[in-house]
Backbone bond lengths (Angstrom), bond angles and torsions (degrees), N, CA, C in turn:
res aa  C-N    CA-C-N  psi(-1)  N-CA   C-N-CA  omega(-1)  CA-C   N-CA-C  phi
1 X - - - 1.436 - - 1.511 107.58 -
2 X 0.952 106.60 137.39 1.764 129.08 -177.28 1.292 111.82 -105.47
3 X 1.391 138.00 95.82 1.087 131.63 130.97 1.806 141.63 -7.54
4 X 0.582 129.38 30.48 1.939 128.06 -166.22 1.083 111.06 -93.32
5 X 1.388 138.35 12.20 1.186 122.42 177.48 1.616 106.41 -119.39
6 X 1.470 116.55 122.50 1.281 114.10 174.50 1.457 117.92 -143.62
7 X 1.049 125.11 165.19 1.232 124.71 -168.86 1.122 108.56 -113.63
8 X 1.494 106.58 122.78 1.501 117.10 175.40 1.466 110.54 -115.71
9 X 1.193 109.41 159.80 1.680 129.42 -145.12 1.382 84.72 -129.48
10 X 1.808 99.16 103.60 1.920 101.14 161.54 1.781 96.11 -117.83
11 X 1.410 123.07 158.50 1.088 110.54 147.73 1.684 108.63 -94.95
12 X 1.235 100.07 144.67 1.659 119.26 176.59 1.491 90.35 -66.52
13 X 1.175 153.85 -128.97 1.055 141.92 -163.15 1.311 139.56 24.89
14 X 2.204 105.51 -71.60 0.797 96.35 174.12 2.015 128.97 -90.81
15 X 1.232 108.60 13.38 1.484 110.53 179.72 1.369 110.23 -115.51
16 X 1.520 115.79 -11.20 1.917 103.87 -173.39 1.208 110.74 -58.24
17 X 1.395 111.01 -28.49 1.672 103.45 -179.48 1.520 112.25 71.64
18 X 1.318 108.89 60.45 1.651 108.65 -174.53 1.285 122.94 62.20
19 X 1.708 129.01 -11.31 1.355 133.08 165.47 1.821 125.11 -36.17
20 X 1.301 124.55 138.88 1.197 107.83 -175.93 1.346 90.69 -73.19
21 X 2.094 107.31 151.34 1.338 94.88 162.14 1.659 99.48 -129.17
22 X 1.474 125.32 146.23 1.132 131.80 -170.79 1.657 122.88 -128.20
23 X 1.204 139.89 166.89 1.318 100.84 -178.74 1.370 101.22 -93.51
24 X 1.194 134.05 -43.78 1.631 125.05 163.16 1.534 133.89 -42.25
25 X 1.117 107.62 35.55 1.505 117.55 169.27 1.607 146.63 -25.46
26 X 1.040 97.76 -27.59 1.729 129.02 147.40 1.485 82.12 106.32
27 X 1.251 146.48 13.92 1.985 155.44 150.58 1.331 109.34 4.74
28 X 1.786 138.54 33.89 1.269 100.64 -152.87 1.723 91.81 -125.15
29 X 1.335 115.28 172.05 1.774 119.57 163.91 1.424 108.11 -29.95
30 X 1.236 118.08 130.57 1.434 117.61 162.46 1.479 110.27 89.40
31 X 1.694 125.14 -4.68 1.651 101.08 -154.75 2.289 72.18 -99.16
32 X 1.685 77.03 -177.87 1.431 91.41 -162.09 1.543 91.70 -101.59
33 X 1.346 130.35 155.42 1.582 125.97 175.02 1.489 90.36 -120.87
34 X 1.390 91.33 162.80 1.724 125.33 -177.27 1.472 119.60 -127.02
35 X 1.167 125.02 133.94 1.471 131.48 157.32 1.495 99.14 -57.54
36 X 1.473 112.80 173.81 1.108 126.21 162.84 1.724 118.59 -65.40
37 X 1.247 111.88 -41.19 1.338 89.33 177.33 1.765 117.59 -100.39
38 X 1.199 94.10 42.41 1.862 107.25 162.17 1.504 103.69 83.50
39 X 1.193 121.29 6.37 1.430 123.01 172.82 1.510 118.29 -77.78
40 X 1.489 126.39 139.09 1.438 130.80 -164.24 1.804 106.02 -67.08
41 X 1.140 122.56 137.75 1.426 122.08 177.81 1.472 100.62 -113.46
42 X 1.032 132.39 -65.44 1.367 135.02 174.75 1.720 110.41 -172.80
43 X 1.255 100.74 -158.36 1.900 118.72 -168.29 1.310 91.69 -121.15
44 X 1.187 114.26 150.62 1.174 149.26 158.95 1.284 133.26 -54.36
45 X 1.506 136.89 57.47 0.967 129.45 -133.37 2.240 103.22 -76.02
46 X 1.625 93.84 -50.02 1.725 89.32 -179.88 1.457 87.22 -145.64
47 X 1.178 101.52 157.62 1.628 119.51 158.74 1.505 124.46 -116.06
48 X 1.611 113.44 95.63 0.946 105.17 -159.44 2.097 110.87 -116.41
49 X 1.628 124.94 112.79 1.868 110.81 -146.48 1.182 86.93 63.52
50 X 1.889 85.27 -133.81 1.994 122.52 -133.12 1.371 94.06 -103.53
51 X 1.815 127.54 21.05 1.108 125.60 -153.58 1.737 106.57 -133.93
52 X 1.243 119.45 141.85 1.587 118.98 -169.42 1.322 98.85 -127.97
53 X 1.440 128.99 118.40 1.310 114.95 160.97 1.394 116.64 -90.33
54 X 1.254 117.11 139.50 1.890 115.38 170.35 0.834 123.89 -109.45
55 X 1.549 141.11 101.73 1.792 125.22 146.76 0.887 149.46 -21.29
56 X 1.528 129.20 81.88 1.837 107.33 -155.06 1.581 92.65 -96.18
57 X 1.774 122.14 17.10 1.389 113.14 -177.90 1.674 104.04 87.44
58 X 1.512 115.20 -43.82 1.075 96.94 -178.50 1.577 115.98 -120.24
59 X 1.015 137.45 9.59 1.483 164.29 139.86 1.615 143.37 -126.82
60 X 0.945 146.10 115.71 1.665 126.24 -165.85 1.954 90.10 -101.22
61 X 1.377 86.92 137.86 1.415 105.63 178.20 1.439 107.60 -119.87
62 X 1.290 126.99 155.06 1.889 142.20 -162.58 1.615 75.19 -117.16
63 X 1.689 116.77 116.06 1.703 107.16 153.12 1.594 86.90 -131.20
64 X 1.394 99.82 149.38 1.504 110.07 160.60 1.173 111.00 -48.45
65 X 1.670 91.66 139.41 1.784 101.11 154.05 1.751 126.33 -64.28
66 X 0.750 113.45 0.56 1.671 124.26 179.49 1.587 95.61 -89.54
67 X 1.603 135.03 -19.30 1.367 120.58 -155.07 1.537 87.62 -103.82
68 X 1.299 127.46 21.56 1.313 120.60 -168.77 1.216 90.80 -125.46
69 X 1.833 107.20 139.37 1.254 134.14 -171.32 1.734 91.53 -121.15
70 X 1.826 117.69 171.46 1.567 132.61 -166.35 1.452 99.53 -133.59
71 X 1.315 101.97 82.63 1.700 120.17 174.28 1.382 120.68 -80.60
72 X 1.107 139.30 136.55 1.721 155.97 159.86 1.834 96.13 -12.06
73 X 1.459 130.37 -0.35 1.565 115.50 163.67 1.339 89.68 -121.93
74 X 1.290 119.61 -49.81 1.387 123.53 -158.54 1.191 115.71 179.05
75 X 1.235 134.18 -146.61 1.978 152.80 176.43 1.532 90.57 -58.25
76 X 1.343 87.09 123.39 1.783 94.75 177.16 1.850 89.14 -113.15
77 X 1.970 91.31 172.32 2.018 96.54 159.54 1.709 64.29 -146.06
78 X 1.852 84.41 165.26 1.356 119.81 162.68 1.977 114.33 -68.91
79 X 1.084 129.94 13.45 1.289 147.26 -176.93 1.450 115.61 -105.80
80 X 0.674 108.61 138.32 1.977 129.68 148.47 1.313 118.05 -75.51
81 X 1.999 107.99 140.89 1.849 79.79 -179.96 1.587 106.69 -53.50
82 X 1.359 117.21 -47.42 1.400 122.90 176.14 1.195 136.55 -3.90
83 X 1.631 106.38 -62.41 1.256 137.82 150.61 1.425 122.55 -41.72
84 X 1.123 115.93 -54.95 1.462 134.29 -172.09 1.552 111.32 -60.23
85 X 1.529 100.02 -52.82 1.410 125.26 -176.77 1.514 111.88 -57.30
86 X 1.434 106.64 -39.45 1.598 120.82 -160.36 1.871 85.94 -96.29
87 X 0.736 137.38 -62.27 1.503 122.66 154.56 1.351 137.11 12.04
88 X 1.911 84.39 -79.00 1.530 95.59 -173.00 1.584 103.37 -81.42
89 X 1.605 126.34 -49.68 1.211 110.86 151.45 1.617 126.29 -6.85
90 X 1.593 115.24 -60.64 1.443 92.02 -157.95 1.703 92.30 -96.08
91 X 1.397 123.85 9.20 1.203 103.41 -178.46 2.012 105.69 -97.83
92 X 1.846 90.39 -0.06 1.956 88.25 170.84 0.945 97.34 -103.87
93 X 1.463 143.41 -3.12 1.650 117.21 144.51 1.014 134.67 -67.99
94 X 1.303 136.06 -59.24 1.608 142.69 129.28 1.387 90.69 10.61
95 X 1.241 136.75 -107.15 1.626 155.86 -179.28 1.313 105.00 -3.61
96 X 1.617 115.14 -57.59 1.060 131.71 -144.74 1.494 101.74 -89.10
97 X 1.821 124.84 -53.40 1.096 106.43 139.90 1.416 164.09 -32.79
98 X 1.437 106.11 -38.35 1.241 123.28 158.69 1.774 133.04 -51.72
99 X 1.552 111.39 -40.00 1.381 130.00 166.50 1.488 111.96 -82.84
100 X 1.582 118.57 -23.53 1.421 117.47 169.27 1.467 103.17 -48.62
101 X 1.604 96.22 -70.81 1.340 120.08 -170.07 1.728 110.56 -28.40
102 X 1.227 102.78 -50.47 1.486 103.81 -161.26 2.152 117.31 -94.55
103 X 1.097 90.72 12.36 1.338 111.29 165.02 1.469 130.65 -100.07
104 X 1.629 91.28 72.11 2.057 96.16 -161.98 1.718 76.72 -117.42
105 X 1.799 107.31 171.49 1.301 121.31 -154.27 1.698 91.05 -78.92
106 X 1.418 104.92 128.48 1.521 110.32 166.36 1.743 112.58 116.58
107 X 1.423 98.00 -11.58 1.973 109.44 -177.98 1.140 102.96 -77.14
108 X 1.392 124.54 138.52 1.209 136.73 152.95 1.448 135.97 -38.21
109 X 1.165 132.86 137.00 1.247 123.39 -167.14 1.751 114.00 -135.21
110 X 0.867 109.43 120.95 1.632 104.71 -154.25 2.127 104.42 -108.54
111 X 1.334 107.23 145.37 1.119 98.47 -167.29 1.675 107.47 -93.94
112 X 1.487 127.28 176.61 1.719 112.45 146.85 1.628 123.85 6.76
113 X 1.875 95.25 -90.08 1.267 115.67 -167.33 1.799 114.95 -51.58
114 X 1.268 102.04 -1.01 1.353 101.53 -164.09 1.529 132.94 71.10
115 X 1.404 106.15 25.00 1.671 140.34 176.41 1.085 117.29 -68.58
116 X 1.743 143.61 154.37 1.242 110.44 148.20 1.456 126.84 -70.55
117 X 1.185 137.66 118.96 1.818 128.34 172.65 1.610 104.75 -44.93
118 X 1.527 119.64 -71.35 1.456 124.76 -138.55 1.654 104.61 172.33
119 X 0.765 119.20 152.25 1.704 127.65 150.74 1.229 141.88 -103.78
120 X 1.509 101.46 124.56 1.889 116.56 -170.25 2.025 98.94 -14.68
121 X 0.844 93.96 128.27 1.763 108.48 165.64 1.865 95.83 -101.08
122 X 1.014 103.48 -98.48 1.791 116.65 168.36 1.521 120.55 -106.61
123 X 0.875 118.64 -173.78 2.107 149.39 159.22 1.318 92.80 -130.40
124 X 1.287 87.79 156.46 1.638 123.60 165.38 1.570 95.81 -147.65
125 X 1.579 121.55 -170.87 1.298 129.48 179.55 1.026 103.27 -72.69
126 X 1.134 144.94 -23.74 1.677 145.29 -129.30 1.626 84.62 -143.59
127 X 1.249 138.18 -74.91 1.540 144.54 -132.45 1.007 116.87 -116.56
128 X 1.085 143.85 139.43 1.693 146.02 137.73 1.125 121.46 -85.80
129 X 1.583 129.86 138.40 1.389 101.29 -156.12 1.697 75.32 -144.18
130 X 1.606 108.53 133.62 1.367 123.39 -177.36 0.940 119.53 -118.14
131 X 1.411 118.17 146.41 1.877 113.01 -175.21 1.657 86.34 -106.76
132 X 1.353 103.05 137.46 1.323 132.39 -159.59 2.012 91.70 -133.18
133 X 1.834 105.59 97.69 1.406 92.50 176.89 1.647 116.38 71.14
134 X 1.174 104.95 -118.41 1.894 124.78 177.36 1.404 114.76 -108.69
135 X 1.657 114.84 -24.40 1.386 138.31 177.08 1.726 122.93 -76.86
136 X 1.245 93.31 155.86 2.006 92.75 -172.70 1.681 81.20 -120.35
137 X 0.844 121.51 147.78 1.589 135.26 132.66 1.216 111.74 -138.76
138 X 1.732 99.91 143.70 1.659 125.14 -174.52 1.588 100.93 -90.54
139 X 1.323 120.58 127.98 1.458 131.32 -178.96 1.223 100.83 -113.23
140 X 1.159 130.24 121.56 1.529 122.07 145.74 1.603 136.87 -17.88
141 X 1.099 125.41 136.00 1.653 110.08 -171.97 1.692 111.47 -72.86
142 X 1.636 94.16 -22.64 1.878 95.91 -174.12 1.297 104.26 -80.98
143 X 1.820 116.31 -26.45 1.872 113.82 164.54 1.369 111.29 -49.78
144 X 1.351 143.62 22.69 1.366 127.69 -153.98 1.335 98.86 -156.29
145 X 1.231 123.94 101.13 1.758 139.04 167.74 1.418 108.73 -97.44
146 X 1.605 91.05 178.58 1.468 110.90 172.92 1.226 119.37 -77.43
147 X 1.102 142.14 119.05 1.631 126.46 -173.70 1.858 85.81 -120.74
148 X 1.677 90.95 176.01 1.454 97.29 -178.93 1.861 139.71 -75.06
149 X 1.665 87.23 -14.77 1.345 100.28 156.65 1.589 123.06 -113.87
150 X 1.276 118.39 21.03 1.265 130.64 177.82 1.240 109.99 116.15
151 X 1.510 121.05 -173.20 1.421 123.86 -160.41 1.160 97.41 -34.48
152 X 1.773 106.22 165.09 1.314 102.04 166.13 2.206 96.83 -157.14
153 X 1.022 107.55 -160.26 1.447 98.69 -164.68 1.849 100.35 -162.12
154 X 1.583 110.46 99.20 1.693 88.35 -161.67 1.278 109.60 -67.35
155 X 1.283 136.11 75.91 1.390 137.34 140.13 1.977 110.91 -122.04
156 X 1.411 96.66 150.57 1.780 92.12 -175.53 1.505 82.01 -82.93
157 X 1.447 86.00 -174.71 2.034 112.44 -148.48 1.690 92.36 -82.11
158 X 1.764 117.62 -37.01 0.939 105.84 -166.37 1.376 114.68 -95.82
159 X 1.551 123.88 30.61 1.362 121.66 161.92 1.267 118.63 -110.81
160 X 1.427 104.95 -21.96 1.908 108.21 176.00 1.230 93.72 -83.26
161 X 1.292 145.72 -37.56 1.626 139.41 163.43 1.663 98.30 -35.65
162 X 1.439 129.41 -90.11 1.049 132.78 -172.19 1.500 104.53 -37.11
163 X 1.105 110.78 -65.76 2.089 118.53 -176.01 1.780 90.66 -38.67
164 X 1.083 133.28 -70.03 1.391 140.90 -169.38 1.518 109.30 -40.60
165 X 1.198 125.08 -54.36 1.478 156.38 -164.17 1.569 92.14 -74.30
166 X 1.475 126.24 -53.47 1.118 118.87 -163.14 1.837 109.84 -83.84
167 X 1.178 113.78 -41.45 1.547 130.24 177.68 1.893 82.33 -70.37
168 X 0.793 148.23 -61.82 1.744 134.44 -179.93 1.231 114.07 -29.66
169 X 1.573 125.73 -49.31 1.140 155.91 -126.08 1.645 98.50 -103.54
170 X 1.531 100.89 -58.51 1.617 122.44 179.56 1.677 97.73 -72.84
171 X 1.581 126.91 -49.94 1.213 101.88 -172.15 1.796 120.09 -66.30
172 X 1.246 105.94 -38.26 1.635 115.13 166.15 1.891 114.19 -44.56
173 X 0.811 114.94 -30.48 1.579 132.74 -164.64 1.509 89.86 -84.04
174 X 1.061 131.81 -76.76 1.561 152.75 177.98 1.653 122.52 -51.33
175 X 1.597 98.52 -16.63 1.277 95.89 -170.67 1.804 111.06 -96.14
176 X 1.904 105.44 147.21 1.031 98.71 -177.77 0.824 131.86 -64.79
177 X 2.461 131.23 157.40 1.336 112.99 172.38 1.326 128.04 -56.02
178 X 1.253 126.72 137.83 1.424 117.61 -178.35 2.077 102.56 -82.58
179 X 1.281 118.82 -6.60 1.223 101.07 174.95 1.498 121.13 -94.79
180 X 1.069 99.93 168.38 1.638 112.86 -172.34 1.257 125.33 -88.09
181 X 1.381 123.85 133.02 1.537 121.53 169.12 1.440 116.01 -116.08
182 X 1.159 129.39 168.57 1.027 121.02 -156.73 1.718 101.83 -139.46
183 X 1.460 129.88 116.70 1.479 124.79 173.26 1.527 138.54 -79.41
């Protein structure tokens, strides 16, 4: 799971750069956005409230509808995709650090549903690995966002339980006899 959507905080004011700004902005699914100087930023993926997501193809970003100005094609931002891109970039590192950070042995780990998953067992560079119940499963570090009560993992609690239960199940099944024969 990929993280890419973040919300960045422009004021309309101070970046339109002389852009008209109106409240009918033309904000909708599908329309195309513009920098100020008429260059393509991305599509519109949903409009969902006071909130615009954009496609720049290579990240989708949440900007307010207030950060949108009504340029000579259409919905302008004070951004470059460039800009935009390098943005959301540094705001999924930021992110990404932040949930590192808070994944030390014994933290809570919360699923989708807003469940508990399990609690941090270890990290490695690559893994987080949670004891789930009696069970460990190894998660990926990029499986692992910010949720609103802390880490979180988009699956609810009671399918990585089952996923856990079932890979338990298969490794026991699969695994060699440990006794000896003799030829």
């Amino acid at each position: 799971m990929e993280f890419r959507k973040f919300l960045i905080g422009v004021t309309t004011a101070a970046l339109m750069g002389g852009a008209a700004i109106a409240a009918d902005t033309a904000v909708k699914t599908g329309a195309t956005i513009y920098d100020t100087a008429g260059g393509t930023v991305g599509i519109v993926d949903s409009v969902t409230g006071d909130l615009a997501v954009v496609s720049t193809g290579t990240n989708k970003v949440s900007l307010p509808i207030s950060s949108f100005g009504v340029g000579d094609k259409g919905p302008v931002i004070a951004m470059t995709k460039a800009q935009l891109d390098a943005a959301a970039s540094g705001a999924k590192a930021d992110q990404q650090k932040q949930t590192q950070a808070a994944l030390t042995p014994g933290a809570t780990v919360y699923g989708s549903n807003g469940g508990i998953l399990g609690t941090v067992d270890s990290v490695d560079s690559q893994f987080v690995t949670l004891a789930i119940g009696e069970q460990k499963a190894k998660v990926p570090l990029n499986a692992v966002g910010k949720g609103e009560k802390g880490p979180m993992v988009a699956m609810n609690a009671e399918d990585v339980k089952a996923a856990v239960k079932t890979s338990t199940e298969q490794s026991a099944q699969t695994a060699p006899s440990t006794g000896s024969s003799q030829n």
